[in-house]
N, C-alpha and C positions, 0 to 999 in steps of 0.2 A: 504494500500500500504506500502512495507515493504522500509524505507531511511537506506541507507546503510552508514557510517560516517569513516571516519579514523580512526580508535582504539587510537589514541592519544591523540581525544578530551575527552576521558574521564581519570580518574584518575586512579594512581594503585591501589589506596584501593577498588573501584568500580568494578576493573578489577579481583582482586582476590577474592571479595566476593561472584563473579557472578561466578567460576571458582570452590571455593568450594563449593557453593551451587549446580552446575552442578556434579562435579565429587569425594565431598568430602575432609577432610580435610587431608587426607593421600594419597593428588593425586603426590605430589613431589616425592615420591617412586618411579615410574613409570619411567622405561626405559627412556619412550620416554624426560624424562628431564634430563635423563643421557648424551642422544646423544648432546644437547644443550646446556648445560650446559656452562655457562657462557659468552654466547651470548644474545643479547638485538634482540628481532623480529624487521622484518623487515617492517616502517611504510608503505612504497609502498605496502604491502601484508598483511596488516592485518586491521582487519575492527571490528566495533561496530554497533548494532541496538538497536534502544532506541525502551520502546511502547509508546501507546497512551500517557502517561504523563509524558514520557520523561525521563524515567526509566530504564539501560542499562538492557538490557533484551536478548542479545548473544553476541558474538566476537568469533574471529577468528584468531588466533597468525599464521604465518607464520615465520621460521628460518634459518636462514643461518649454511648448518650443510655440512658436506664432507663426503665421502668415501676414505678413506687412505689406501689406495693397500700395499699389502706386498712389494714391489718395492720402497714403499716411495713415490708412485706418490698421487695426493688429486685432486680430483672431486667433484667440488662443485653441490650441490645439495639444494633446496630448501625443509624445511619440513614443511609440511603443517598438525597443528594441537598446539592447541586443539581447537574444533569445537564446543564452549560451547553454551546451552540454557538455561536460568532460566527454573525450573522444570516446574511451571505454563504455559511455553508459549512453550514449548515442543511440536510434531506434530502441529506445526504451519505453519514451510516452511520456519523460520527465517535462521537454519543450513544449507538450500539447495541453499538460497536464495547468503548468505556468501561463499558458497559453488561456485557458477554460477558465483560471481565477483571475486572468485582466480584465476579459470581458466581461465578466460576473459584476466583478469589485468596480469597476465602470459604470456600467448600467445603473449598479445601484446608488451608486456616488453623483449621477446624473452629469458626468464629467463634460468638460467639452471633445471634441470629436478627437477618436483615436487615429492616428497614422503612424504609416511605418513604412522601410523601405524593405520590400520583401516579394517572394513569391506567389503573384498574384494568383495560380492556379492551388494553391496551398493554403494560402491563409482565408483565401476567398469563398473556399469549400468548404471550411472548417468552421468558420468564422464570421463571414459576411466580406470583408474586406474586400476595397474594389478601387479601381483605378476610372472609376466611371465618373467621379466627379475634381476627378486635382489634373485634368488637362491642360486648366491657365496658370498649375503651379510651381512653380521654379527651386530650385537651389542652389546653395551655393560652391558648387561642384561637382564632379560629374555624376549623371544616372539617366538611369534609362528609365523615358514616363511611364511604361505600362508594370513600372515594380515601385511606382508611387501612391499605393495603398491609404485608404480611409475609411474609419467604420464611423458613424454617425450612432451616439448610444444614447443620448436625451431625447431625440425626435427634432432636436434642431435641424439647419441645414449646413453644407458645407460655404466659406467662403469661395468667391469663383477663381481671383487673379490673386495672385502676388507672389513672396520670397518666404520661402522657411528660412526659420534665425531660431535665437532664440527668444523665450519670451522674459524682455526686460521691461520693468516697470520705469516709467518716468515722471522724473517730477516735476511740475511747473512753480518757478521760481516767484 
């Protein structure tokens, strides 16, 4: 039976050795930590699985990140990833499992909309996630549009144009 933990109770050194053991030591490169960049994930939405002897063996970062319209307007959006597994425990159903408590804890959080950069035949079937409404949406390095995913979990809608960043609060002086 897979216990699913707060991503908190475990440490950062744990968190990133499990991270580049999943995805390599040149995973910082990657867009997707462009768009976050200098944001701390979100502990309501992000999770850890230990195995049998208690050994962090996936997590799941979720982040506070925006779409900034040419207009200047910011729509916050939730980015869901990265969805790591230690290699050994890979097709296990740890990722799907982490996967089934976002959505969950989303919905009922009434969050604003999930995205991710991912495989849209995959998360799409499982999930909902779709590339059917972020076609006017951009970022800031490279990807390919049809693995720029969004699930919509309040009933709101999606914004239609602009830049994923991250989401910074600003203050008027």
């Amino acid at each position: 039976m897979t216990h699913i933990l707060p991503l908190d109770s475990q440490s950062d050194s744990a968190i990133d050795a499990l991270l580049d053991a999943a995805f390599g030591m040149d995973r910082r490169g990657r867009t997707a930590y462009t768009i976050r960049a200098g944001m701390h994930w979100l502990p309501e939405l992000s999770y850890a699985v230990l195995d049998d002897d208690g050994v962090l063996a996936g997590t799941l970062q979720s982040w506070p990140v925006a779409l900034h319209g040419p207009d200047g307007a910011t729509s916050p959006l939730v980015m869901v990833g990265p969805v790591a597994v230690r290699p050994d425990h890979q097709s296990s159903g740890l990722g799907r499992a982490m996967m089934d408590a976002v959505v969950r804890d989303a919905r009922a959080q009434a969050t604003p909309p999930l995205m991710m950069i991912g495989d849209p035949e995959y998360y799409g079937r499982f999930w909902g996630f779709s590339a059917a409404g972020t076609g006017g949406w951009d970022a800031p390095g490279p990807f390919e549009a049809r693995r720029l995913l969004a699930l919509i979990v309040d009933g709101g809608t999606l914004p239609d144009v602009g830049m994923l960043g991250p989401r910074v609060s600003r203050r008027v002086a």
